[in-house]
N, C-alpha and C positions, 0 to 999 in steps of 0.2 A: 975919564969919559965913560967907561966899561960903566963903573960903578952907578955914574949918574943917569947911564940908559935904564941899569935896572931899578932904578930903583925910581924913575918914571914910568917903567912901562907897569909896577908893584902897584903905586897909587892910582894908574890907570885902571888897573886891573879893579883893584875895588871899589873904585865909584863906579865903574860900568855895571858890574853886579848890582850893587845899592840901587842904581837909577832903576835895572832890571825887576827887583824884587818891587818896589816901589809900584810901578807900572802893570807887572802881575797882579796886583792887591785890587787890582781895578778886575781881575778876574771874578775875583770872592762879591765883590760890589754888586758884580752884572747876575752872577749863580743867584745872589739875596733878592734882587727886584726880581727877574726873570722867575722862579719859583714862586715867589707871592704873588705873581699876576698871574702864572698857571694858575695857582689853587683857588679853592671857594673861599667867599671872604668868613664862615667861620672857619678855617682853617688857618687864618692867614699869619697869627700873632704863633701858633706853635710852629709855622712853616720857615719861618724867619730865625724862630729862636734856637730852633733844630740846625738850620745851617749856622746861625755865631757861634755855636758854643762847639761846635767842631772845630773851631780856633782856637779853643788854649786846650781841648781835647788832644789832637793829633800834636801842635806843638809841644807841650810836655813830654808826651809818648818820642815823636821824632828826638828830638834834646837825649832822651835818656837810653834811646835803643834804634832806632831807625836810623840815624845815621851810622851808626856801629853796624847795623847789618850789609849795607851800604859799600863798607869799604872792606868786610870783614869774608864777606861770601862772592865774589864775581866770579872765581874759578868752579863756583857749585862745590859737589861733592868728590874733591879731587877731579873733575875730570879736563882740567887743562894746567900745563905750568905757567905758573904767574911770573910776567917779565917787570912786576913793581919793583921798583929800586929810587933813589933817590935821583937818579939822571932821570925820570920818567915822572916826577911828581909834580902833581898841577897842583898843590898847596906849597907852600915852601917854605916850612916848620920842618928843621930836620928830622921830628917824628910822625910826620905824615902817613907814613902808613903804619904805622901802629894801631892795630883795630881799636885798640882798650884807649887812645887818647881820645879818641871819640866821646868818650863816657864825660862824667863830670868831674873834671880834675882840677888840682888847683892854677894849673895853666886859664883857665877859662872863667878864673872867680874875678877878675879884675882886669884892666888893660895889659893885652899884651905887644910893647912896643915891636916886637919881635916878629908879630903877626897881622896881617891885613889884609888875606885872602881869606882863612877856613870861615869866618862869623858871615861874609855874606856871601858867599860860596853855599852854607849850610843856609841861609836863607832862602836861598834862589831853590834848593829840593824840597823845601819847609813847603815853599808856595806851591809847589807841582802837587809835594802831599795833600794839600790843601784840595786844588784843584780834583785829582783822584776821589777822595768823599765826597765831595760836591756832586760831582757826577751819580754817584751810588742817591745820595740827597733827594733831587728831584724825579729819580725815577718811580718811587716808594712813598711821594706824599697823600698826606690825607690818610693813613694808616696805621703808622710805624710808631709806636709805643717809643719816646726820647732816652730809654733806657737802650732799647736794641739798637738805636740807632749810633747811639754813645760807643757801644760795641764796636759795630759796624765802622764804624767812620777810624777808630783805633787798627782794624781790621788791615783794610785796604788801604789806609794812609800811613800806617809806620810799618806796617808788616809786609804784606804780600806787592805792592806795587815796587818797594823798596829791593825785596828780592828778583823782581825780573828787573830791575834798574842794575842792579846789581851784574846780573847773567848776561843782561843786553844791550844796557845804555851806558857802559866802563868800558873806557880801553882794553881794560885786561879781563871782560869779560866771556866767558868761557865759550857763549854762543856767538861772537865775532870768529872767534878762533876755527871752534869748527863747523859750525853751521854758514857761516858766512854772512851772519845776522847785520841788517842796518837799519837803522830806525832812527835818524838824525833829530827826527821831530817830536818822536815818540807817537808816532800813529796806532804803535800798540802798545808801549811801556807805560802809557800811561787812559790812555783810551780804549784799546782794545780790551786792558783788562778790568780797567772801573767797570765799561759797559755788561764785559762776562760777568762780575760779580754783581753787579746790579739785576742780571738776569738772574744770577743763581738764588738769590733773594727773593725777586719777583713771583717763582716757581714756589717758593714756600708760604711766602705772604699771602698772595692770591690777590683777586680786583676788588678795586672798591664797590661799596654799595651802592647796585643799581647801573652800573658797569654795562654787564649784559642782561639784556630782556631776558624774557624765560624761554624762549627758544633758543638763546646761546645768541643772539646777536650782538656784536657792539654796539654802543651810544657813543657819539662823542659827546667827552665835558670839557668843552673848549675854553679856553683862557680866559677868567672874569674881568682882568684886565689887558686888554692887548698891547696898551700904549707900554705899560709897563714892563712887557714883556719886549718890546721892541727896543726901546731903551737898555734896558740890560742884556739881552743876544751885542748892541754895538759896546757898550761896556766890556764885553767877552771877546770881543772882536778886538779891540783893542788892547787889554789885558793879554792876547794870544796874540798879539804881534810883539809884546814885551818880552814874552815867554822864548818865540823864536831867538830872539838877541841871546836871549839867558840861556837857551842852548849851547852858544857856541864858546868859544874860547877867544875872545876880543884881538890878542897880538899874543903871536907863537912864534919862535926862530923856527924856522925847521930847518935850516941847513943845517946842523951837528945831526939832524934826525933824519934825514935822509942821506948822510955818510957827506957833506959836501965841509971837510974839516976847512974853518978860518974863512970862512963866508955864510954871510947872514942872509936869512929870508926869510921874511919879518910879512904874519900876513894871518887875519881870524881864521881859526878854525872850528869845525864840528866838535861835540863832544867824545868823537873817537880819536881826535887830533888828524881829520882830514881835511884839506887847505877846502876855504867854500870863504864868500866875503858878502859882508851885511848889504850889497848890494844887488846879489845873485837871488840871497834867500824876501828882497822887498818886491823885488818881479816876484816872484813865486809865490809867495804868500799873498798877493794882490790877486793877482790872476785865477788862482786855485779859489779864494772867496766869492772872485766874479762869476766862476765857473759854476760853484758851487749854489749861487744864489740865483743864475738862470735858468741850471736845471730844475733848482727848488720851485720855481715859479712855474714852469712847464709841468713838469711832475703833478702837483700837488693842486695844477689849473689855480695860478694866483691866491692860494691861501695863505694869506699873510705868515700865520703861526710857523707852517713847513718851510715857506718861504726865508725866513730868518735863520731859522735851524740849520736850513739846508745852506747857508753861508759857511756856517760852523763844520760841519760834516764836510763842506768841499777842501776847506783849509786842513782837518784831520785826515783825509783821505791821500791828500798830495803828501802828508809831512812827513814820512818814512822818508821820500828820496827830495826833497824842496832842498835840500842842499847844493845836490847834481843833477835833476831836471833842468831842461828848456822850458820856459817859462807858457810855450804853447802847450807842451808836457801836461802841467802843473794843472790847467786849463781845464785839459781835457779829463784826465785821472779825478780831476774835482767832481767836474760832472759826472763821471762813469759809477763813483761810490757813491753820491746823492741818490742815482736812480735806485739803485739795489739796496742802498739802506733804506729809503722809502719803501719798495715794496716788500721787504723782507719785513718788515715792523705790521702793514696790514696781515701779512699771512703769518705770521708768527700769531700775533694779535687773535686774527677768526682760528687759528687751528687748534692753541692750546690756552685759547682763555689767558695771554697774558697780559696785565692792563701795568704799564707802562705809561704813568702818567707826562711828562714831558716828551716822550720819545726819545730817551736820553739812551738807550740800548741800540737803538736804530745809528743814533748821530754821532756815539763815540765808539759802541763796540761794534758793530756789523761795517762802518765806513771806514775805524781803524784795520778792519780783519783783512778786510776786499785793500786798504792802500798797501800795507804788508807785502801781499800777493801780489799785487800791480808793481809794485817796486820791484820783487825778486825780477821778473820778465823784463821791467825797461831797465832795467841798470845790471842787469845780466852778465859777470865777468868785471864789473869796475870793483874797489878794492874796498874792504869792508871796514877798514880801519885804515888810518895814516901808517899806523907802525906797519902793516901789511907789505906797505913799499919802502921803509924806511931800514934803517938798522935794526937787525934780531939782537934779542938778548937772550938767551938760554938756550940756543936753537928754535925759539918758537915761531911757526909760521899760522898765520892768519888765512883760511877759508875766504876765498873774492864771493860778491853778492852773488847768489844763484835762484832760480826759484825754488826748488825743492826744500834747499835752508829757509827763505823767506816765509815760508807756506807754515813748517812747521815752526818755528819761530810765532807765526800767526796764532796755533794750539793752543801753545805754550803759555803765551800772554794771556787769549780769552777764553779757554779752556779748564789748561791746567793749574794756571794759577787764580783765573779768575770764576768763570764760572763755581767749580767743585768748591772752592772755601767759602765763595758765597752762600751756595745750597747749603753745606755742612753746618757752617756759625749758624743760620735761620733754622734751621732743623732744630739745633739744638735750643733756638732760646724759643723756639716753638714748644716745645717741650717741656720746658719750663713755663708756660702761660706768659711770655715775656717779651713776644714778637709783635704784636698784633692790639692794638687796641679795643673794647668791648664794641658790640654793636650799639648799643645806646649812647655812646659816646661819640663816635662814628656820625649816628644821624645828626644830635644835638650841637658839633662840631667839637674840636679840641682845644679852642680857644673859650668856649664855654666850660669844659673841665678844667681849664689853666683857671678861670675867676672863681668856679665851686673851691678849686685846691685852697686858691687866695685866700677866701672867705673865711672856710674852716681853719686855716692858719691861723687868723688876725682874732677868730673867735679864742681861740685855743691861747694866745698871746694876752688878752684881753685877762681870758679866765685864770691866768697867772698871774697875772699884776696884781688883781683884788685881795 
């Protein structure tokens, strides 16, 4: 009977992922319309093209190195002991935690009856990668040269979001331990830092033409299409309810893990392995949308465009703690980070000239940074990780949520990891003439350089046949 629970709850486990990843996809769908109805319509065929092809971009890259970082770095630079061991593996390939299986080996060139977690396990991070440049995506259109952004989207999708995944969204990651880091939802492992890096980009890139008047004022260039814009924010909205599930860990025992030997308790968990149930996190993520979507309406006096957005930003702002919030919690912290990413985006905006085409700075990184914070204060002393109250393994003990850890944790994500690489990468392919597309190109649109490129192609093709 032993054998036939696990090896239902094995099959369970990987269709619940597959459904997950499946349902995230619908994330990428909603980034694709949402973005093409921001932009001007001649912008529209490179705005489009620029987010698909950061699909087999970031996925190649994740496949051959992002997951490796992944599993390779959670402890950082020595600075925690790792409690990884086989009693503690959420894949269940006896080589699980071997960094270098991650790579491309011949385990993974064909079926392996052996294995039915890691393939959509490593899906389920593929799509948050995904997610991550998406974000950087829309904050940067109408400018961004398809070569930097190629960069970019490799960037923050296999590299840098992967390493605070790493330090803050692992069990055995170094900032649970001491920091007392919790981020169930990723409010910043994956929003706090897309939006930092999309700001540190934004700082280099500069606004589009005609942006600001000649006194320094803004224009808004508001969505050429709205419907389609509203369309895909619900596509996102749904796509980021899949994503919630995909956070968690479907059916976990945790009696061996909390010392209770020869008794079961069988029950989802967070990605830290803390008991939370897909029931808890559907109040909470309902609620934190509503939240988020009445302030956006009040805030922004019925602008449709903030109005949607600010759905998104209420659901990113709760997700740090939407695991262990009351759901009136969820509510309120939804509303609290709508307001402040709203107005942190117009003063941002008039003080240093930054043109942030979707608000995508505002809705993931300034609403990820303030739910961080808000977390550390309401969930104040609860325990950062399951292992935290469960059995130690090496002597290690686990930091409970606090705010000071939460705060800098906050840094960490849109800061250190996100901002600085952002600025840095753009500097440099500034530097290189290779950030930024010409001004004549700029006014005459980029879809109109995508038919010139055509053109000259098909001439060039022609002139070699003869």
């Amino acid at each position: 009977m032993t054998d036939q629970l696990a090896a239902l709850t094995t099959i369970f486990t990987e269709f619940y992922y597959w459904v997950t990843v499946v349902l995230m996809f619908l994330i990428h769908v909603g980034f694709c319309m949402y973005e093409v109805g921001a932009s001007r319509y001649k912008h529209h065929q490179h705005t489009l093209m620029k987010n698909t092809m950061l699909i087999p971009l970031v996925t190649v890259t994740w496949f051959l190195f992002g997951w490796w970082i992944y599993w390779a770095f959670p402890t950082g630079p020595g600075l925690a002991p790792s409690i990884m061991n086989e009693s503690t593996a959420l894949i269940t390939d006896e080589s699980a935690f071997s960094a270098t299986w991650y790579t491309a080996t011949s385990e993974l060139m064909a079926i392996n009856l052996g294995d039915h977690i890691s393939g959509v396990f490593w899906a389920a991070f593929l799509l948050f990668s995904w997610t991550a440049a998406s974000i950087v995506s829309g904050a940067i259109i109408e400018r961004i040269t398809t070569f930097a952004f190629g960069i970019l989207a490799i960037a923050i999708g296999s590299v840098f979001w992967t390493i605070d995944a790493a330090w803050g969204w692992h069990f055995d990651g170094w900032m649970l331990k001491l920091l007392g880091y919790h981020d169930a939802y990723a409010s910043g492992v994956i929003h706090a830092i897309a939006g930092g890096f999309a700001l540190g980009v934004l700082m280099v890139l500069g606004p589009r033409i005609g942006k600001f008047s000649s006194s320094g004022e803004p224009r808004n260039i508001g969505p050429r299409n709205p419907w389609l814009v509203t369309v895909g924010l619900f596509l996102i909205y749904t796509g980021f309810w899949g994503f919630y599930a995909a956070c968690n860990i479907p059916i976990f025992d945790l009696g061996p893990e909390y010392g209770m030997e020869g008794i079961s308790y069988w029950t989802a968990t967070n990605i830290y392995v803390t008991p939370t149930t897909l029931s808890g996190i559907t109040f909470n993520f309902l609620m934190s949308l509503s939240g988020g979507l009445l302030a956006g309406y009040w805030i922004a006096k019925g602008d449709p465009f903030w109005t949607y957005s600010s759905g998104l930003a209420g659901v990113i702002c709760a997700s740090a703690g939407n695991d262990l919030y009351h759901p009136i919690q969820s509510m309120i912290i939804g509303m609290i980070g709508v307001v402040i990413a709203y107005k942190l985006h117009y003063w941002v905006e008039r003080k240093f000239k930054i043109d942030d085409a979707v608000g995508a700075v505002a809705v993931h990184g300034y609403a990820g940074f303030v739910g961080l914070v808000i977390c550390g204060f309401v969930l104040n002393g609860y325990p950062s990780s399951g292992y935290s109250v469960g059995a130690m393994w090496d002597g290690t003990t686990y930091a409970t949520i606090n705010p000071l850890g939460q705060f800098i944790g906050a840094i960490i994500m849109f800061v250190v990891l996100g901002l600085i690489p952002g600025y840095i990468i753009a500097k440099v392919l500034n530097g290189m003439g290779k950030l930024r597309i010409p001004r004549e190109v700029e006014i005459a649109g980029l879809d109109y350089e995508m038919m010139e490129t055509a053109k000259e192609d098909e001439k060039a093709v022609a002139s070699a046949t003869r």
